[in-house]
C-alpha atoms as a printed R data frame, in Angstrom:
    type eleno elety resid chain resno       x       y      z
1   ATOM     1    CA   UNK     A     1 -62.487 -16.031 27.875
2   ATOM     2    CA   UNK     A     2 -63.299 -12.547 26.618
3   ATOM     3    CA   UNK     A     3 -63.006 -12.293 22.665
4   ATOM     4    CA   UNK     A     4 -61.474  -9.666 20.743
5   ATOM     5    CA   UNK     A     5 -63.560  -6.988 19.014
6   ATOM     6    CA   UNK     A     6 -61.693  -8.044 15.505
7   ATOM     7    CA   UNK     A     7 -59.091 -10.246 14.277
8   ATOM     8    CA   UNK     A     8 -56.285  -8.323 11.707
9   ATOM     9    CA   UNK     A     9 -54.036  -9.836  9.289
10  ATOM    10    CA   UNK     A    10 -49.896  -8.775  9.056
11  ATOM    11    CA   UNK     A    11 -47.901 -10.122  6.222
12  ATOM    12    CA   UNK     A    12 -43.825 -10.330  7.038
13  ATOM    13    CA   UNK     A    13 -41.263  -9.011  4.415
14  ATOM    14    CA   UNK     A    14 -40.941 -12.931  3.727
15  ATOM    15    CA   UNK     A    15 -44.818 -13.533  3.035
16  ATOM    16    CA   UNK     A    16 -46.021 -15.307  6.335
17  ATOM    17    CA   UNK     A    17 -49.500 -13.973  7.749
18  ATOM    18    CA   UNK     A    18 -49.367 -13.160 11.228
19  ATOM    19    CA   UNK     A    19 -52.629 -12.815 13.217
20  ATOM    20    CA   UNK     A    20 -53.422 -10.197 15.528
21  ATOM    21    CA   UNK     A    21 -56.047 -10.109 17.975
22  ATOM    22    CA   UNK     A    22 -57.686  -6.354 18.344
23  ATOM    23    CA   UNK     A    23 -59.382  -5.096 21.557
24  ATOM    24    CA   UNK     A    24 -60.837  -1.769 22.139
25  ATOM    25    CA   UNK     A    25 -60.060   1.548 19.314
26  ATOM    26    CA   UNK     A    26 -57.983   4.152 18.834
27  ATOM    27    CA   UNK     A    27 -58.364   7.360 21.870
28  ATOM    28    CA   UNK     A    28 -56.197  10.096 20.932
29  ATOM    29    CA   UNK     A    29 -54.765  10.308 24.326
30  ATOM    30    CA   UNK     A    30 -54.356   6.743 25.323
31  ATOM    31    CA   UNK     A    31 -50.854   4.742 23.528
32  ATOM    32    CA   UNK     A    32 -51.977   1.577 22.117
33  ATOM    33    CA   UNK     A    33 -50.639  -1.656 23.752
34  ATOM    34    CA   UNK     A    34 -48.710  -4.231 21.676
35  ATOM    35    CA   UNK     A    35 -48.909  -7.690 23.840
36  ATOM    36    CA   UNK     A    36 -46.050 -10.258 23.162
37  ATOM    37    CA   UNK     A    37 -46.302 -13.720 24.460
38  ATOM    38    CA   UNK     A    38 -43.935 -16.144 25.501
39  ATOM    39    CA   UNK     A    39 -42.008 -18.499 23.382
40  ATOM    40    CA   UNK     A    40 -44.568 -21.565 23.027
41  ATOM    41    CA   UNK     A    41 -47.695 -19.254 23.377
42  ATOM    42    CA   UNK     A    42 -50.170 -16.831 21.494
43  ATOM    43    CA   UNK     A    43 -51.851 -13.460 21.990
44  ATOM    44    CA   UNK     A    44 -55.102 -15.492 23.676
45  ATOM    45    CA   UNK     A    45 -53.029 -15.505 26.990
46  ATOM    46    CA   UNK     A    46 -53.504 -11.830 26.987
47  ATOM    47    CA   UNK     A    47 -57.195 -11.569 26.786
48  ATOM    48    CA   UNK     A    48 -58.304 -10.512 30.353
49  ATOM    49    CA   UNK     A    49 -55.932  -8.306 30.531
50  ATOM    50    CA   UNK     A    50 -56.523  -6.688 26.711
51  ATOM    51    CA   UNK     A    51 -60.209  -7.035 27.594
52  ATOM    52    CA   UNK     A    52 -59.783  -5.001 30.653
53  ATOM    53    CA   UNK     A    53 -57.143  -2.747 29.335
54  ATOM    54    CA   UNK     A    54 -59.651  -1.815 26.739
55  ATOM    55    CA   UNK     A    55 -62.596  -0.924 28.594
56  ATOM    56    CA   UNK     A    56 -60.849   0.715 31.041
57  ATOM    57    CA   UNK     A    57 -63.129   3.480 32.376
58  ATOM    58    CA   UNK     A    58 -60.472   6.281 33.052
59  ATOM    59    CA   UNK     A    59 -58.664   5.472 29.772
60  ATOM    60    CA   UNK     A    60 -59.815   3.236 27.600
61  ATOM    61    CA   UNK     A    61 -57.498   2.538 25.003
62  ATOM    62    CA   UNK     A    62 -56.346  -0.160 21.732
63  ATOM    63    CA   UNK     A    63 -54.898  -3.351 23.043
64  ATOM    64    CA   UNK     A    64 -53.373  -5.862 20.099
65  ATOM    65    CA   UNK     A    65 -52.164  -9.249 21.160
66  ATOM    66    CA   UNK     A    66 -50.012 -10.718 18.628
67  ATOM    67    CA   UNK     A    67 -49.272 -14.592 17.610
68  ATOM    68    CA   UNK     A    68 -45.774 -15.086 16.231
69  ATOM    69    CA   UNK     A    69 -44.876 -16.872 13.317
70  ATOM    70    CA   UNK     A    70 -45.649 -20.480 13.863
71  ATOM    71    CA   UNK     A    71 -47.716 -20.005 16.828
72  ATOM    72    CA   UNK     A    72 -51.637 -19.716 17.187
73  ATOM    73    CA   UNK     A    73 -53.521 -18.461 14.117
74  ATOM    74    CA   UNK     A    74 -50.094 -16.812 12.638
75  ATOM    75    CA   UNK     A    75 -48.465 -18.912  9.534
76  ATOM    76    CA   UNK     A    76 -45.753 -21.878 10.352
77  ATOM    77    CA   UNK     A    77 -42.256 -21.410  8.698
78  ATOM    78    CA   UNK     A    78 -40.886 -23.769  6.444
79  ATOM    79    CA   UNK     A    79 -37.482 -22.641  7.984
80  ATOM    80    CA   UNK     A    80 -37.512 -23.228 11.448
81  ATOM    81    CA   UNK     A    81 -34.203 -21.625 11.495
82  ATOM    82    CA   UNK     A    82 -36.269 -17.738 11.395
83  ATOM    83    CA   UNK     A    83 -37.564 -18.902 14.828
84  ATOM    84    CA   UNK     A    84 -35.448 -16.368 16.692
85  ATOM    85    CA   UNK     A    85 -35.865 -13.501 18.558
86  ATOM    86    CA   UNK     A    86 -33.923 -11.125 15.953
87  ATOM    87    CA   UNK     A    87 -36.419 -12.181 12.905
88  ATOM    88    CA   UNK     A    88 -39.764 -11.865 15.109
89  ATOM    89    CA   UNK     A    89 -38.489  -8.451 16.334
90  ATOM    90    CA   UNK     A    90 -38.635  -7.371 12.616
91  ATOM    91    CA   UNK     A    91 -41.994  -8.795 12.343
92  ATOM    92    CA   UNK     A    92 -43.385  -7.399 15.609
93  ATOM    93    CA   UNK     A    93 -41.697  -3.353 13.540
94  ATOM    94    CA   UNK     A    94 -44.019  -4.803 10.335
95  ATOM    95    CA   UNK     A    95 -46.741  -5.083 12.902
96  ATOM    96    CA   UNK     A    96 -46.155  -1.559 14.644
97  ATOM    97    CA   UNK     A    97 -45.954  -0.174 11.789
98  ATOM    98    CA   UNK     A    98 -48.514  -1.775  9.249
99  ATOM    99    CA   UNK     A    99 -51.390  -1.415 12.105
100 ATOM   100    CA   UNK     A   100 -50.454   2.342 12.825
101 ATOM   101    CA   UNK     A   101 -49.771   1.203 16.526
102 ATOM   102    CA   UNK     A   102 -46.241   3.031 16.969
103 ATOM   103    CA   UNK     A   103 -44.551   4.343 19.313
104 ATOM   104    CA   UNK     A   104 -46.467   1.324 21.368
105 ATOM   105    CA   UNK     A   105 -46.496   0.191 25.271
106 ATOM   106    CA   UNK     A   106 -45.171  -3.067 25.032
107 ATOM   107    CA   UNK     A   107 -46.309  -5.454 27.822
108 ATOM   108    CA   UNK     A   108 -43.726  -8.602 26.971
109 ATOM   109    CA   UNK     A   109 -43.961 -11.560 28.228
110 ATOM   110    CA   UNK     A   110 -40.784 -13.932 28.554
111 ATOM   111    CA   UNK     A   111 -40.033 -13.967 25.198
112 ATOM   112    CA   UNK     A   112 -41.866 -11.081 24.564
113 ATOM   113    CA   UNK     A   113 -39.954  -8.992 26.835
114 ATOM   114    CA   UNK     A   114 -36.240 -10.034 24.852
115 ATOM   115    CA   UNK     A   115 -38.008  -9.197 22.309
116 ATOM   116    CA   UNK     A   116 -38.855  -5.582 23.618
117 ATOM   117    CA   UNK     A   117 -35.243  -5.811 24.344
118 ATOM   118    CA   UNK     A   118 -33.684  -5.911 20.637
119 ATOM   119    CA   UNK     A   119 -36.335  -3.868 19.556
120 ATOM   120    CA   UNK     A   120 -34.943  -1.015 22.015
121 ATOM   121    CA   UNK     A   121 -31.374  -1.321 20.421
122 ATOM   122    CA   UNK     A   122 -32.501  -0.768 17.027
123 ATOM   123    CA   UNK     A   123 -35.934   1.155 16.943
124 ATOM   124    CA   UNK     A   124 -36.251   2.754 20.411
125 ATOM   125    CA   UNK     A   125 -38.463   5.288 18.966
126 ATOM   126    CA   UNK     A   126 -41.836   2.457 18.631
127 ATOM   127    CA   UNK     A   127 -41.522   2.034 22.017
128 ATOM   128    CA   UNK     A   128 -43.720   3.823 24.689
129 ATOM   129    CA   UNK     A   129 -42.685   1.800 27.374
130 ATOM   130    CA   UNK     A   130 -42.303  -1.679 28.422
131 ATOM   131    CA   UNK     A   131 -43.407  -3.761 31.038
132 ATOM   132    CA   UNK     A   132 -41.430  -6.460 31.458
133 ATOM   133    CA   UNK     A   133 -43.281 -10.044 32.276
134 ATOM   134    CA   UNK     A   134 -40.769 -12.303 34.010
135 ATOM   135    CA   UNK     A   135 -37.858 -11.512 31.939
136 ATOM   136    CA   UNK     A   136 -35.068  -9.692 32.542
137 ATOM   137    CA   UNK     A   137 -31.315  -8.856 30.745
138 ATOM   138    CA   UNK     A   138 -30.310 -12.297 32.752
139 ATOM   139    CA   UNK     A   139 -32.629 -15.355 32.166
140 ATOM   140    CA   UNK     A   140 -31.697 -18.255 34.827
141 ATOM   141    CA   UNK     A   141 -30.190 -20.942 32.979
142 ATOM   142    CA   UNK     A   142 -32.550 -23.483 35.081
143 ATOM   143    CA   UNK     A   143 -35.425 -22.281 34.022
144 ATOM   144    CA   UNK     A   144 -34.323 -22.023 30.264
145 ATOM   145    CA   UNK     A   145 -33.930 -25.858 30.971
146 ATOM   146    CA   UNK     A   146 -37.027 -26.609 32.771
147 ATOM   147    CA   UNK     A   147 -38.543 -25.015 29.609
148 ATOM   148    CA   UNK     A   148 -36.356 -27.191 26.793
149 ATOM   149    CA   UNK     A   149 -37.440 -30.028 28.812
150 ATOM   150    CA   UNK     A   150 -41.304 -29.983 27.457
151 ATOM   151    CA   UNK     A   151 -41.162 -27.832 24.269
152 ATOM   152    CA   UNK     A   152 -42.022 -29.520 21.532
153 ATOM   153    CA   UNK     A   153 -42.272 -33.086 23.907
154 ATOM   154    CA   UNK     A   154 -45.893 -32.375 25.007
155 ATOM   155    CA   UNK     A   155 -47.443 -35.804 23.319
156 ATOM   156    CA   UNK     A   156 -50.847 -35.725 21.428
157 ATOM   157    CA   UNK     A   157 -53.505 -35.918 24.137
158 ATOM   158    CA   UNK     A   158 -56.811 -37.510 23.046
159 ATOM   159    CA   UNK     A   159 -58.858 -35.052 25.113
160 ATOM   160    CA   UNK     A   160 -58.537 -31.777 26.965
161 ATOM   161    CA   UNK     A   161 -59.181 -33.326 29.906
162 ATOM   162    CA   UNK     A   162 -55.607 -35.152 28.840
163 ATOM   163    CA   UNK     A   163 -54.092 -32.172 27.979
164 ATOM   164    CA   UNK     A   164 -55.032 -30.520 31.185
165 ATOM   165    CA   UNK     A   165 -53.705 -33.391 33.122
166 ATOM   166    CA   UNK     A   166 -50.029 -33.213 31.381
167 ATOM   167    CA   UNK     A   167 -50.192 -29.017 31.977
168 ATOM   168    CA   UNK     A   168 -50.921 -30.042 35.572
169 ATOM   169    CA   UNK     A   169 -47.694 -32.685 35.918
170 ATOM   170    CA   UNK     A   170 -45.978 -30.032 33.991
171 ATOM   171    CA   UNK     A   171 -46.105 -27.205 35.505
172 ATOM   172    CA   UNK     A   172 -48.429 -27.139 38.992
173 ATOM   173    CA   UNK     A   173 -44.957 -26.423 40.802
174 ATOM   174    CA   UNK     A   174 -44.969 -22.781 38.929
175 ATOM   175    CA   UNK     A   175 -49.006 -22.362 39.518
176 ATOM   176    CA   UNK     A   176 -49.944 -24.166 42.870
177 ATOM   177    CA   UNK     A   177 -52.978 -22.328 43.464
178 ATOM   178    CA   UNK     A   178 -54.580 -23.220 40.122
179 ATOM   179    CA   UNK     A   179 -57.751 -25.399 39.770
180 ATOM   180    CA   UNK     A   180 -59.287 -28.040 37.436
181 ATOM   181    CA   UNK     A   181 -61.053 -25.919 35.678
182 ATOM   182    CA   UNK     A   182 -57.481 -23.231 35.412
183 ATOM   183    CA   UNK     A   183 -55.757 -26.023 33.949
184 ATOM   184    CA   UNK     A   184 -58.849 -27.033 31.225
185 ATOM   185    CA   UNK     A   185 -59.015 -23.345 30.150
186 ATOM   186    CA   UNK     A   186 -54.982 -23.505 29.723
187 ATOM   187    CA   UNK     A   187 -55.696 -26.697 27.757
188 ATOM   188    CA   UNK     A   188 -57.994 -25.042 25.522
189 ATOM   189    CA   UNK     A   189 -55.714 -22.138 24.731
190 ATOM   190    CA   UNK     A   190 -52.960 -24.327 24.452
191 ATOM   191    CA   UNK     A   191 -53.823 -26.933 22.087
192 ATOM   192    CA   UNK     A   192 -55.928 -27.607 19.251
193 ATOM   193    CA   UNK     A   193 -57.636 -30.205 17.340
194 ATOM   194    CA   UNK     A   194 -55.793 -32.860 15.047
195 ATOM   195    CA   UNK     A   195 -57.596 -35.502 13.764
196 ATOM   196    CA   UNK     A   196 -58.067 -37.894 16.662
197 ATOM   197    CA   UNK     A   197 -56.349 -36.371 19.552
198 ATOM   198    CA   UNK     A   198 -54.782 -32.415 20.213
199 ATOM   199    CA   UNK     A   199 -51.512 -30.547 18.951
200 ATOM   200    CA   UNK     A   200 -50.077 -28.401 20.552
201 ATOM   201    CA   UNK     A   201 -50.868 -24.596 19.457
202 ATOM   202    CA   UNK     A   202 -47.502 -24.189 17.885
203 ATOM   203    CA   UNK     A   203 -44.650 -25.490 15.420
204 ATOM   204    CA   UNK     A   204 -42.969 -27.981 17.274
205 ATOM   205    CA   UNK     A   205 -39.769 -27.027 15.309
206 ATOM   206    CA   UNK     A   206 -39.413 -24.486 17.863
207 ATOM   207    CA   UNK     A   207 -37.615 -27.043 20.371
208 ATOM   208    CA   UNK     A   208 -34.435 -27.211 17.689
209 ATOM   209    CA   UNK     A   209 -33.671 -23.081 18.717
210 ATOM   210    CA   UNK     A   210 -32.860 -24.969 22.212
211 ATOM   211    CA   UNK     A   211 -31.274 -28.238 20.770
212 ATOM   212    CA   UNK     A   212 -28.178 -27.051 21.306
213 ATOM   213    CA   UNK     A   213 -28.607 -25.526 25.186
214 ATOM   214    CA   UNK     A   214 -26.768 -27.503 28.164
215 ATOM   215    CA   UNK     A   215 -26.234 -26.855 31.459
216 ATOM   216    CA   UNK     A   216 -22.575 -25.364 30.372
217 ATOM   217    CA   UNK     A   217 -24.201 -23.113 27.638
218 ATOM   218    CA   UNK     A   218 -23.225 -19.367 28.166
219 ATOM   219    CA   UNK     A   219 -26.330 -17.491 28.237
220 ATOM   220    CA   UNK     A   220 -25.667 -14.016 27.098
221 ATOM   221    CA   UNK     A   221 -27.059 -10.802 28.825
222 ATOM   222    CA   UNK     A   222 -28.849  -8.194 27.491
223 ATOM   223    CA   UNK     A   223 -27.995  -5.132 29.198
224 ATOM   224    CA   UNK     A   224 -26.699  -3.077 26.898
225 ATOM   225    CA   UNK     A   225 -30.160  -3.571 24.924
226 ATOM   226    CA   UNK     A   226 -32.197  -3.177 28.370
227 ATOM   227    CA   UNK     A   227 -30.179   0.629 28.820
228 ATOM   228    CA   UNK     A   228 -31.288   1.378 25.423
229 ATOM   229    CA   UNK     A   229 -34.553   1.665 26.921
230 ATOM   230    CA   UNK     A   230 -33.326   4.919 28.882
231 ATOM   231    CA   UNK     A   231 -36.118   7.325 28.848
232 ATOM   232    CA   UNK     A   232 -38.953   5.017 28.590
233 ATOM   233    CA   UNK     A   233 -41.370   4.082 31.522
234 ATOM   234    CA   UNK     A   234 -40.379   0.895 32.687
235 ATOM   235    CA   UNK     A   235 -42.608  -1.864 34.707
236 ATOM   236    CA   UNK     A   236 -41.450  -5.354 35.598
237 ATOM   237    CA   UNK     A   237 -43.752  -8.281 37.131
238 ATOM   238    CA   UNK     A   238 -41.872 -11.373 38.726
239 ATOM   239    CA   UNK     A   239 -43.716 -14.679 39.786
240 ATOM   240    CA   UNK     A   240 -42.699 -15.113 43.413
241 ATOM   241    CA   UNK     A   241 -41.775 -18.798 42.374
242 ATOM   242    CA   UNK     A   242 -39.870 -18.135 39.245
243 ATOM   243    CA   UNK     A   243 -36.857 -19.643 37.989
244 ATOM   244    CA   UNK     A   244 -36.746 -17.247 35.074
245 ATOM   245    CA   UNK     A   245 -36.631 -14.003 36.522
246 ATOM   246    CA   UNK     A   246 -34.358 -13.945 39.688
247 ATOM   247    CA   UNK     A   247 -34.354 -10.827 42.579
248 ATOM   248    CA   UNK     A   248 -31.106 -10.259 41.321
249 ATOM   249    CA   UNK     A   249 -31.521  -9.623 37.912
250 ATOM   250    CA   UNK     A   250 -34.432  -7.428 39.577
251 ATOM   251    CA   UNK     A   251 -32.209  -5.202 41.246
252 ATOM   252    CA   UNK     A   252 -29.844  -4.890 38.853
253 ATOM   253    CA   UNK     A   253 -32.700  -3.488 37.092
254 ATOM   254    CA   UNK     A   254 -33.662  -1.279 39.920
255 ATOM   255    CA   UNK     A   255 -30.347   0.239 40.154
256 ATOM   256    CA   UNK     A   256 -29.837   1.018 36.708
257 ATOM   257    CA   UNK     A   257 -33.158   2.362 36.234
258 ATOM   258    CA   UNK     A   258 -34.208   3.465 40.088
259 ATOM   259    CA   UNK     A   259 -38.050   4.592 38.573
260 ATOM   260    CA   UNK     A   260 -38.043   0.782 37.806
261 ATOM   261    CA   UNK     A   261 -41.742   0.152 38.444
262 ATOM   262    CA   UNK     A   262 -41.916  -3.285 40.332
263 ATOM   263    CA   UNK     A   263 -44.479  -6.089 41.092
264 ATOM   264    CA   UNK     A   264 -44.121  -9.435 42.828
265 ATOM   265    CA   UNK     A   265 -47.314 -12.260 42.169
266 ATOM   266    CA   UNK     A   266 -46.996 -14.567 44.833
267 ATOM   267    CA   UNK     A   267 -47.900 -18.254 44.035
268 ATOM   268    CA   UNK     A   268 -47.123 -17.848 40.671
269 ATOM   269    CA   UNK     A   269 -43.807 -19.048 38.879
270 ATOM   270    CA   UNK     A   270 -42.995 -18.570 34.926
271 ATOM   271    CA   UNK     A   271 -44.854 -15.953 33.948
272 ATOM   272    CA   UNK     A   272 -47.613 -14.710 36.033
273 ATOM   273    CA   UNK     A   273 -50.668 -14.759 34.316
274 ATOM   274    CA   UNK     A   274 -51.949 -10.912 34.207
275 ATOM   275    CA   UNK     A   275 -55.564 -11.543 34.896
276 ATOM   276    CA   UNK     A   276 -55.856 -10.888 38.594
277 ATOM   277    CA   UNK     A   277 -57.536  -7.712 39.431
278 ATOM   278    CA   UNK     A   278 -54.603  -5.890 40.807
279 ATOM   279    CA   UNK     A   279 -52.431  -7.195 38.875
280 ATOM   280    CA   UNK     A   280 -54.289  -5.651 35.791
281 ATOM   281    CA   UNK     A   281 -54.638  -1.983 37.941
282 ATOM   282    CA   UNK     A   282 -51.184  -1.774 38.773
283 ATOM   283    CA   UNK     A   283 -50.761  -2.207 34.435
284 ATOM   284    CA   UNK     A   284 -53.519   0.158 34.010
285 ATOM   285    CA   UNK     A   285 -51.452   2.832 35.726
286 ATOM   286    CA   UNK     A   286 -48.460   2.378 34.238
287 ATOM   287    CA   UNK     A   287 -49.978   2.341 31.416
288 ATOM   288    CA   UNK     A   288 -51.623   5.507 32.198
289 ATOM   289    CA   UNK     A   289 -47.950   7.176 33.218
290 ATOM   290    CA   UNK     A   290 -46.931   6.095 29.470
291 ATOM   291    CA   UNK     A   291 -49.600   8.239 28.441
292 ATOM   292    CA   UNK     A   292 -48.282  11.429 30.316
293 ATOM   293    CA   UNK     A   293 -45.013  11.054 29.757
294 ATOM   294    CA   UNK     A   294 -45.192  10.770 25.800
């Protein structure tokens, strides 16, 4: 997995250290990308993509790939209750703003992209554009079960071969194509020593934010906060196999934002993974069209 060229440090209003993982420098013509992962995961998802991103010969450019609060490197909460998307929106400003990365392309994944959302509705002006990683203003309430179903329930394996097994019972559905060694490498970014066996890379406390989702739960939508985007290049990437991200909410998108850039993966479900060649030109170029339109 390709390594970032640093590592920086981002303290929250409330004293929590959030790590940032820092590919490429500053180009004076390029907008820096801010990548946002989803709920359970950390910035290391992102490193192909921030790898290639960064050393991209017509415009190479910063890439940061951010761990949330109790996730990854980033400090745990002691109040599991500031595990929403409002409080890591105002820590994702702190880190716009504290590594001189704003206005920013956003690429958001899942979470990341509600997050892109809010941040839209009340700071429009840090945002280059967006591109939107299976996640829309309408998330399918299936999926948002699917996921309650194994956060914070993913057992202490005693190896990564373990751990690669349950990813592979968990989730092979979404990923078909994957291999062996896929699922290992999504083992390794995924968990992390713990004595005796592996943890998973984040505060299981997360699970209580969806304690209290059933299949009646109204899900609200976000489009007022997705129009507040007007202006800004927009991309969005659906897994073929999602049950996140539906062609509905898709063209919803598409018709209230026609210049709606838009990519299917096939094979993939929730989220695809960025790291395929095309996938990562087709984000080169939009990224590109943030450049000229800023």
């Amino acid at each position: 997995m390709p390594s970032p060229s640093r590592s920086e440090t981002v303290v929250t209003h409330d004293g929590l250290r959030l790590h940032v993982a820092c590919y490429g420098s500053d180009h004076p013509d390029a907008r820096t990308i801010l990548c946002l992962p989803g709920l359970t995961r950390t910035g290391a998802d992102f490193a192909p993509l921030a790898q290639a991103l960064a050393t991209d010969p017509q415009r190479p450019r910063r890439v940061l790939a951010l761990d949330y609060r109790g996730r990854g490197q980033s400090d745990y909460d002691a109040n599991p209750a500031n595990y929403t998307v409002p409080v890591e929106a105002g820590d994702v400003i702190g880190v716009l703003q504290g590594l001189d990365a704003a206005p920013a392309i956003i690429v958001g994944t899942s979470r990341g992209g509600l997050i892109a959302m809010v941040l839209a509705a009340i700071r429009p002006e840090l945002i280059a554009g967006v591109v939107f990683n299976d996640i829309g203003p309408v998330i399918e309430r299936a999926g948002l079960l699917r996921i309650k179903s194994y956060v914070g329930h993913m057992g202490a394996p005693r190896s990564y071969d373990e751990a690669a097994a349950t990813l592979k019972r968990l989730f092979a559905d979404q990923f078909p194509n994957l291999t062996d060694a896929d699922w290992h490498a999504a083992a390794q970014r995924g968990f992390r020593p713990d004595g005796d066996s592996l943890i998973p890379t984040y505060d299981p406390a997360l699970a209580r934010g969806l304690d209290g989702l059933t299949p009646d739960t109204p899900l609200p939508a976000l489009w007022n906060e997705f129009d507040a985007l007007r202006g800004k290049p927009l991309m969005v990437i659906r897994g073929a196999l999602s049950d996140i991200l539906s062609p509905a909410t898709v063209n919803e998108m598409r018709r209230r934002r026609p210049d709606l850039d838009t990519l299917v993966v096939a094979d993939q479900g929730h989220p695809p993974l960025l790291r395929e060649p095309d996938v990562i030109a087709r984000i080169a170029a939009f990224a590109r069209r943030c450049d000229a339109s800023a």
